[in-house]
mmJSON file of the N, C-alpha and C atoms, coordinates in Angstrom:
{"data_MODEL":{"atom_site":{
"group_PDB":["ATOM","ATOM","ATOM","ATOM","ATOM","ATOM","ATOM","ATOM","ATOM","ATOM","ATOM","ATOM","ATOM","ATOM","ATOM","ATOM","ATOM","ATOM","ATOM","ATOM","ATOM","ATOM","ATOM","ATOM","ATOM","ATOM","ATOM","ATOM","ATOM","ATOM","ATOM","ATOM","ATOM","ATOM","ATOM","ATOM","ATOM","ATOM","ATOM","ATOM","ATOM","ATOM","ATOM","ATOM","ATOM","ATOM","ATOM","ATOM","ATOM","ATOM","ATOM","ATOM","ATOM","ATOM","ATOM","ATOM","ATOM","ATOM","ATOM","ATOM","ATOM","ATOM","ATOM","ATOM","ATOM","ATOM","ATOM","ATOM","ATOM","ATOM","ATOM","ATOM","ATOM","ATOM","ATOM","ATOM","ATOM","ATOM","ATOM","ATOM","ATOM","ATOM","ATOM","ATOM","ATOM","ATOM","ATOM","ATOM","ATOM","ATOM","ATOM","ATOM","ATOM","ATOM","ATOM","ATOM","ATOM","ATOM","ATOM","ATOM","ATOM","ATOM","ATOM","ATOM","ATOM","ATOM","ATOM","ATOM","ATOM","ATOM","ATOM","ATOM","ATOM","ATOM","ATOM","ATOM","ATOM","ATOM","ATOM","ATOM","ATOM","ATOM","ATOM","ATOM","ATOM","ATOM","ATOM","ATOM","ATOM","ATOM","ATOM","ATOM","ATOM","ATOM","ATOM","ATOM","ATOM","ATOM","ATOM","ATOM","ATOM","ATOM","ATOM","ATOM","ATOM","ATOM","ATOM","ATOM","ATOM","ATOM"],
"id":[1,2,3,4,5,6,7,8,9,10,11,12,13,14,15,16,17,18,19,20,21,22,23,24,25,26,27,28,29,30,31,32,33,34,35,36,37,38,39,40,41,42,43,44,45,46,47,48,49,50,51,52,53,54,55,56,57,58,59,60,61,62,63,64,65,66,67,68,69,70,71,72,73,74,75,76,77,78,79,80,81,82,83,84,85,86,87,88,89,90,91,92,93,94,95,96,97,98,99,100,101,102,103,104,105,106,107,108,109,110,111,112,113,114,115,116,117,118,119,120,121,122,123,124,125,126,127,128,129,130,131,132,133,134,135,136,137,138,139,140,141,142,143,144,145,146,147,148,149,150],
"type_symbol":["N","C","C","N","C","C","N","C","C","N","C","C","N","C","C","N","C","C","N","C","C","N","C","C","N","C","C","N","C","C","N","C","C","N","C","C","N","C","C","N","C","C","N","C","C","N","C","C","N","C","C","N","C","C","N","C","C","N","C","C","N","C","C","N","C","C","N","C","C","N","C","C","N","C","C","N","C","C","N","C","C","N","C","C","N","C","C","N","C","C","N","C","C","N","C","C","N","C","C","N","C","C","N","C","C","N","C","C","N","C","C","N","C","C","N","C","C","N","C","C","N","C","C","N","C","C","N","C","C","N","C","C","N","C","C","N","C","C","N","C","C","N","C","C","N","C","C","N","C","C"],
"label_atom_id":["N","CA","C","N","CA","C","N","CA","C","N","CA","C","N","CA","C","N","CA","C","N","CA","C","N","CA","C","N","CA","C","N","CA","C","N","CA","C","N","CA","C","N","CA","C","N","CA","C","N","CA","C","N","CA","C","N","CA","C","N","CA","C","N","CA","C","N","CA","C","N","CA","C","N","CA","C","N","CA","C","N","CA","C","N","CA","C","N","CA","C","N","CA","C","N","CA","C","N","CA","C","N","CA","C","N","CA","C","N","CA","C","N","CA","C","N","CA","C","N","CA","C","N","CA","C","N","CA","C","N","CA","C","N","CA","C","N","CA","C","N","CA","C","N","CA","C","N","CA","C","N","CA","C","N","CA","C","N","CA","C","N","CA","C","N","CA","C","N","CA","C","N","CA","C"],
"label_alt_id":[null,null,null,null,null,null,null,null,null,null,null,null,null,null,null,null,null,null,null,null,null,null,null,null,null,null,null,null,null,null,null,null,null,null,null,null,null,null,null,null,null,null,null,null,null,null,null,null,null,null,null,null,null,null,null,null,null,null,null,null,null,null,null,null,null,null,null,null,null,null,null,null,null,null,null,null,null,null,null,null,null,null,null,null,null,null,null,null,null,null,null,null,null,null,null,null,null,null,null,null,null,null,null,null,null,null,null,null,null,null,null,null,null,null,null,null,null,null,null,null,null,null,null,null,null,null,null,null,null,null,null,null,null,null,null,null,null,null,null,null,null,null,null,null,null,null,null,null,null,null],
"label_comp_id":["UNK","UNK","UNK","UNK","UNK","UNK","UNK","UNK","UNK","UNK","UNK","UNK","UNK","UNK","UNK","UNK","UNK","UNK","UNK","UNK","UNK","UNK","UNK","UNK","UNK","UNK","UNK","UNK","UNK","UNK","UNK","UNK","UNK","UNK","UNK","UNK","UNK","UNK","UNK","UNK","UNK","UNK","UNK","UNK","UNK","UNK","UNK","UNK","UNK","UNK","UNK","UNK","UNK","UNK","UNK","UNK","UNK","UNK","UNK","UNK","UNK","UNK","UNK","UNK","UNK","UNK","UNK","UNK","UNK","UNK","UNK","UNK","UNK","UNK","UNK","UNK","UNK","UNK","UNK","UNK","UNK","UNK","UNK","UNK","UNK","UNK","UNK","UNK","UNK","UNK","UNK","UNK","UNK","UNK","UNK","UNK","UNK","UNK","UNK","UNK","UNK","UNK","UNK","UNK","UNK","UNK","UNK","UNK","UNK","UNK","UNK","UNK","UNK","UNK","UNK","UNK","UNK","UNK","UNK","UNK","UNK","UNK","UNK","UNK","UNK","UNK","UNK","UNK","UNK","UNK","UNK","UNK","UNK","UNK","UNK","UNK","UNK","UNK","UNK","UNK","UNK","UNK","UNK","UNK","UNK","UNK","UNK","UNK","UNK","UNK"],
"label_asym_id":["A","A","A","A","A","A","A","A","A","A","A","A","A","A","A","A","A","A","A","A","A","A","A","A","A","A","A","A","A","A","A","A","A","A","A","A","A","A","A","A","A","A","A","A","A","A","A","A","A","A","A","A","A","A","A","A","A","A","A","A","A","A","A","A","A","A","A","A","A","A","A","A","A","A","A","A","A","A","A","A","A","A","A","A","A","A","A","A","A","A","A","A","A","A","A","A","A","A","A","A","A","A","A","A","A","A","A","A","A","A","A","A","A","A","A","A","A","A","A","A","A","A","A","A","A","A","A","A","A","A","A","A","A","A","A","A","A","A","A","A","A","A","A","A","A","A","A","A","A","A"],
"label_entity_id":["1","1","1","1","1","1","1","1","1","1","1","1","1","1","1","1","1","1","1","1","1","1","1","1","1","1","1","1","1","1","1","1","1","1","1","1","1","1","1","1","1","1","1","1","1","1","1","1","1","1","1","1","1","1","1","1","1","1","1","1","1","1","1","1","1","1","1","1","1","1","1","1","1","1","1","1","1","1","1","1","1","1","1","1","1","1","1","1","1","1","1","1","1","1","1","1","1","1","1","1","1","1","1","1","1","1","1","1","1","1","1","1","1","1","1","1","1","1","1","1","1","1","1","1","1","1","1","1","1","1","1","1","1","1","1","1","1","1","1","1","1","1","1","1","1","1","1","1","1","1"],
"label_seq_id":[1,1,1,2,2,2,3,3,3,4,4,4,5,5,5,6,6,6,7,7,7,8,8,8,9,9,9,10,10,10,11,11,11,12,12,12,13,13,13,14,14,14,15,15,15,16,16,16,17,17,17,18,18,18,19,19,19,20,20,20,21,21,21,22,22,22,23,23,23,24,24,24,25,25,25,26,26,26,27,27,27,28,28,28,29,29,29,30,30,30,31,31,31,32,32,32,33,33,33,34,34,34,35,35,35,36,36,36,37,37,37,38,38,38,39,39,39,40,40,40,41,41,41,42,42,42,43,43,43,44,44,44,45,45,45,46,46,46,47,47,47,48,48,48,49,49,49,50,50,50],
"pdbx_PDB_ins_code":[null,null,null,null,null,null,null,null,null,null,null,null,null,null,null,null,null,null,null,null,null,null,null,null,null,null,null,null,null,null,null,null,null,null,null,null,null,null,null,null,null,null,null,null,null,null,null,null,null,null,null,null,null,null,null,null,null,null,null,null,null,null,null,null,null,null,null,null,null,null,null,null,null,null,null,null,null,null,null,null,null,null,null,null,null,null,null,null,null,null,null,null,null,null,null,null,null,null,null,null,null,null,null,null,null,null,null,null,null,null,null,null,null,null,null,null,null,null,null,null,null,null,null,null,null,null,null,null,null,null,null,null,null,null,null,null,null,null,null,null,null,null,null,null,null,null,null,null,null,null],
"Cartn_x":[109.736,110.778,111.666,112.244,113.234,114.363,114.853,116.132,116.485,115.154,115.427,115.602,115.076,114.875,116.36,117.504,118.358,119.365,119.664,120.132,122.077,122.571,124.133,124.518,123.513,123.78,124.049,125.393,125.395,124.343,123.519,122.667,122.466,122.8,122.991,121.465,121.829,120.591,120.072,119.197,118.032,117.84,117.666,117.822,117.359,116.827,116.701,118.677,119.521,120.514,121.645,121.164,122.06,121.71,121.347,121.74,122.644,122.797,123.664,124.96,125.159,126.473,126.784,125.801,126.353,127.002,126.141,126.384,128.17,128.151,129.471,131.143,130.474,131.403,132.086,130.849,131.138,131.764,131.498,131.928,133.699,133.785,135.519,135.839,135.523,136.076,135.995,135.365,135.62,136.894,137.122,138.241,139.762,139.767,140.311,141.14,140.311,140.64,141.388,140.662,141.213,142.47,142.487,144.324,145.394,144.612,145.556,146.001,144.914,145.12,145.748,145.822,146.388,147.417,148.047,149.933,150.472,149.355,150.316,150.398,149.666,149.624,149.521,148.497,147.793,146.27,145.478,144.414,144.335,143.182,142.464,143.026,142.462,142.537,144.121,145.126,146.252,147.152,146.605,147.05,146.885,145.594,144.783,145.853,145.95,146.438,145.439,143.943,142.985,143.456],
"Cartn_y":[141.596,142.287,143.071,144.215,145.026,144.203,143.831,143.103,142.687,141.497,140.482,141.055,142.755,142.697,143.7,143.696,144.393,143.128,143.296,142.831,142.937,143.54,143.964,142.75,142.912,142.459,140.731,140.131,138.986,137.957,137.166,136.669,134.982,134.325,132.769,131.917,131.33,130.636,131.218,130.845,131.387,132.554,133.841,135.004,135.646,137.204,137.861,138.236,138.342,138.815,138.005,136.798,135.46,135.688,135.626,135.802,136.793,137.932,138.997,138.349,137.47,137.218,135.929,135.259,134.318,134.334,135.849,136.113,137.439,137.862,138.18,137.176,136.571,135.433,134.682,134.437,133.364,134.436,135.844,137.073,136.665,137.398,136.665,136.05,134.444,133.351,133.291,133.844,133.814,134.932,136.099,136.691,136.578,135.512,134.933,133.863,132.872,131.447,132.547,133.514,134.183,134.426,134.813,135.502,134.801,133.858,132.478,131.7,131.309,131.394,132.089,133.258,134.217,134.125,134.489,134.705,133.521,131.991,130.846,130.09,130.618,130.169,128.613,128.019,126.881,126.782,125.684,125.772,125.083,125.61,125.001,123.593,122.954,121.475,120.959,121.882,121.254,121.278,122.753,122.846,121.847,121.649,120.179,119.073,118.53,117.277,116.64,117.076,116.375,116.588],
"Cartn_z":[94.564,95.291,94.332,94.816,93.599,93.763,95.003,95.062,93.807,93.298,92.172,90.828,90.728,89.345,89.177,89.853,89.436,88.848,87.528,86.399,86.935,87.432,87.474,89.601,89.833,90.783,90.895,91.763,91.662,92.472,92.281,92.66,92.746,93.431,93.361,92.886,91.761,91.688,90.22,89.667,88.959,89.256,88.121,88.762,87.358,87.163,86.303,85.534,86.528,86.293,85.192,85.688,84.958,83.625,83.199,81.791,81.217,82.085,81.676,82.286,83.282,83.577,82.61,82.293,81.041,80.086,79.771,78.266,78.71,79.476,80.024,79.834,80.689,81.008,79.641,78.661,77.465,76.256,76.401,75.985,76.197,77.428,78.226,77.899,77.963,77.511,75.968,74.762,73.526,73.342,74.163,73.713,74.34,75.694,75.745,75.048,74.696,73.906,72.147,71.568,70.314,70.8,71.947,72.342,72.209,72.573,72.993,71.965,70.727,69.62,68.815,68.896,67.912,68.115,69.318,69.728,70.06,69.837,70.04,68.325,67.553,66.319,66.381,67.81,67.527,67.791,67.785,68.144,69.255,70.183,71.742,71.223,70.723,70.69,70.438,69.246,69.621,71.041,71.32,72.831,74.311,73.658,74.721,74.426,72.972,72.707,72.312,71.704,71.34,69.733],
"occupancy":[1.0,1.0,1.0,1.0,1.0,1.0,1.0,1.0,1.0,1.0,1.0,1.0,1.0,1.0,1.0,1.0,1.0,1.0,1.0,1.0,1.0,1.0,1.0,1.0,1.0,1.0,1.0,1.0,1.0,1.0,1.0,1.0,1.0,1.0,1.0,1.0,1.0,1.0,1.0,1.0,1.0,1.0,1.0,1.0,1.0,1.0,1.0,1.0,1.0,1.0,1.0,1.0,1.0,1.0,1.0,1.0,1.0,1.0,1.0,1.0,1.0,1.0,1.0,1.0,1.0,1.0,1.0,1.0,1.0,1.0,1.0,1.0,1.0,1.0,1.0,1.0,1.0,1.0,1.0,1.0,1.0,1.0,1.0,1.0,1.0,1.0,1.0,1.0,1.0,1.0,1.0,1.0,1.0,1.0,1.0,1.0,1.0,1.0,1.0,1.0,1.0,1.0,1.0,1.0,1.0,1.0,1.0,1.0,1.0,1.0,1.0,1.0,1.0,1.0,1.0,1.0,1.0,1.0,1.0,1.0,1.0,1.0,1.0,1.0,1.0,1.0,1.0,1.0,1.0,1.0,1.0,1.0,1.0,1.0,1.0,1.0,1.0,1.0,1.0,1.0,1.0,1.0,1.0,1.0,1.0,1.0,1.0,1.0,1.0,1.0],
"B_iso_or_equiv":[0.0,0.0,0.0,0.0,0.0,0.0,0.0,0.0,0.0,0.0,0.0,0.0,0.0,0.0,0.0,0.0,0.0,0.0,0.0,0.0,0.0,0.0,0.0,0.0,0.0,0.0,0.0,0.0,0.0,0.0,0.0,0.0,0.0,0.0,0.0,0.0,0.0,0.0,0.0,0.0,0.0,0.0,0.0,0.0,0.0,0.0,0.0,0.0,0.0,0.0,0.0,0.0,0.0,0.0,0.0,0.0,0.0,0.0,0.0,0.0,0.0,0.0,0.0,0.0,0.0,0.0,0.0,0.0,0.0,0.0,0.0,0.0,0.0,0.0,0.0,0.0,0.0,0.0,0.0,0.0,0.0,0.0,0.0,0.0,0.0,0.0,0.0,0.0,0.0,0.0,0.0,0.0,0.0,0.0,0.0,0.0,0.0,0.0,0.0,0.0,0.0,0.0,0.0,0.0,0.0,0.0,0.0,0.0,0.0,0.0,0.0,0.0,0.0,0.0,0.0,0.0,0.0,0.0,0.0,0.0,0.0,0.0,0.0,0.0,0.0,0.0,0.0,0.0,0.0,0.0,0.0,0.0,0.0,0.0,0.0,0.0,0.0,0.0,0.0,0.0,0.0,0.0,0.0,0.0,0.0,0.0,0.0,0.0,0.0,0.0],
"pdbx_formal_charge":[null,null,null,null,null,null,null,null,null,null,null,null,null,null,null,null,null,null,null,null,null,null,null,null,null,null,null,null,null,null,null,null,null,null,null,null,null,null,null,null,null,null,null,null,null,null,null,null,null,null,null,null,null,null,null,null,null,null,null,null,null,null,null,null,null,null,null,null,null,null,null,null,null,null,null,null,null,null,null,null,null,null,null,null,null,null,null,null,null,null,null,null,null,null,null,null,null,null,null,null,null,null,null,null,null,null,null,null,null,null,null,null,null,null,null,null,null,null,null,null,null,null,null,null,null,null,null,null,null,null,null,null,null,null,null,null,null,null,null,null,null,null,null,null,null,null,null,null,null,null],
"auth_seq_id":[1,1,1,2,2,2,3,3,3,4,4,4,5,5,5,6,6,6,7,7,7,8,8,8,9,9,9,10,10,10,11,11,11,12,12,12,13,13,13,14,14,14,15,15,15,16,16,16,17,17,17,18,18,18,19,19,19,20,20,20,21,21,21,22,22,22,23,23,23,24,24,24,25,25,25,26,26,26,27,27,27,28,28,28,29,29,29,30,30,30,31,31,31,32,32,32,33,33,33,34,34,34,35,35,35,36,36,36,37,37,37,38,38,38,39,39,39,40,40,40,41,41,41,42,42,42,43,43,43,44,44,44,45,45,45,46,46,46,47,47,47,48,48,48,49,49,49,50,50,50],
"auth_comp_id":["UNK","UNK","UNK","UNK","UNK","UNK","UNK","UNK","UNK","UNK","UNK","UNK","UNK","UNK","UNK","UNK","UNK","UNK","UNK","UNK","UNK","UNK","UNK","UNK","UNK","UNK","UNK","UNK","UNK","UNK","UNK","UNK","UNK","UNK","UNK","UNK","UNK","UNK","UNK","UNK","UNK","UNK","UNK","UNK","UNK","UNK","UNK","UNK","UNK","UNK","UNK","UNK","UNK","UNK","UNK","UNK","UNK","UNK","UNK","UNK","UNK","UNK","UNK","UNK","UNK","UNK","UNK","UNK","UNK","UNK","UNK","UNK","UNK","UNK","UNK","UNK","UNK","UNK","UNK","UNK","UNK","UNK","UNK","UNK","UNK","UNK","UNK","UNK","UNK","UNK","UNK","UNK","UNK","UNK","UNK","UNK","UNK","UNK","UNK","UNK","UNK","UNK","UNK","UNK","UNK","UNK","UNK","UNK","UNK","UNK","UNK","UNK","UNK","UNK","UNK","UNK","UNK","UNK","UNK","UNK","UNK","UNK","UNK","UNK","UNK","UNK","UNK","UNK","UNK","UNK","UNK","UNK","UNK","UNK","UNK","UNK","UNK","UNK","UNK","UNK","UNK","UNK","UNK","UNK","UNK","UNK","UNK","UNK","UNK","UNK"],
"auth_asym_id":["A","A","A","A","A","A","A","A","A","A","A","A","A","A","A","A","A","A","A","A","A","A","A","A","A","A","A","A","A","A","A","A","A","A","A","A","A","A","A","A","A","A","A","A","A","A","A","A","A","A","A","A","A","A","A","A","A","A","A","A","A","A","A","A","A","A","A","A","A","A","A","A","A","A","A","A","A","A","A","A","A","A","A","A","A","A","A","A","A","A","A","A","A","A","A","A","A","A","A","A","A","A","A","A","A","A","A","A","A","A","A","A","A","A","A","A","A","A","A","A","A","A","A","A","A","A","A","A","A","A","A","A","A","A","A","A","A","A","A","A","A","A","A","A","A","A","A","A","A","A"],
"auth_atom_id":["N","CA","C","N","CA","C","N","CA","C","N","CA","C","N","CA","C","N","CA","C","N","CA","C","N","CA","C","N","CA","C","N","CA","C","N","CA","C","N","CA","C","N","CA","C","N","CA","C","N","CA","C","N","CA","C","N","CA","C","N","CA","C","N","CA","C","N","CA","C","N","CA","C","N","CA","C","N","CA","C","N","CA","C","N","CA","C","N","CA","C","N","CA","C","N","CA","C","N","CA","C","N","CA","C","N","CA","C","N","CA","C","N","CA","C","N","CA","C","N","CA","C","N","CA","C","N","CA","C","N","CA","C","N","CA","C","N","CA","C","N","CA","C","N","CA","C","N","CA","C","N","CA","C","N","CA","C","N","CA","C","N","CA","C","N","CA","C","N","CA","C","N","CA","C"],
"pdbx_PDB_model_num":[1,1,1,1,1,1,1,1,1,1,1,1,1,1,1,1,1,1,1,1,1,1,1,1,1,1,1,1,1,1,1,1,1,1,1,1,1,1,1,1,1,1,1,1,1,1,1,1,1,1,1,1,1,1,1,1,1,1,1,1,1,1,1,1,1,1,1,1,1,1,1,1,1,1,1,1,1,1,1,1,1,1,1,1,1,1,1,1,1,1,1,1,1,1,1,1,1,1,1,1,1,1,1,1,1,1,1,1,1,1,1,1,1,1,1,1,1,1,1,1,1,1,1,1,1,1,1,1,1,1,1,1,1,1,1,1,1,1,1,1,1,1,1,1,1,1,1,1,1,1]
}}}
């Protein structure tokens, strides 16, 4: 089916696309967590309390 092989589209499940939203997402969340780091001058973990 073409449905499956479009890569941008959101798709539940196992999918050709998921990997591009993985690698998105963990993209986000690494320049996130730096931000947060940077302008709080602590780390994830002191922030946790771990």
């Amino acid at each position: 089916m073409q449905f499956y092989n479009q890569r941008n589209r959101w798709i539940w499940g196992f999918s050709l696309g998921s990997e591009s939203w993985n690698g998105r997402l963990a993209m986000l969340s690494f320049v996130i967590i730096f931000c947060i780091e940077y302008f709080s001058d602590l780390s994830i973990a002191e922030l946790l309390g771990i």
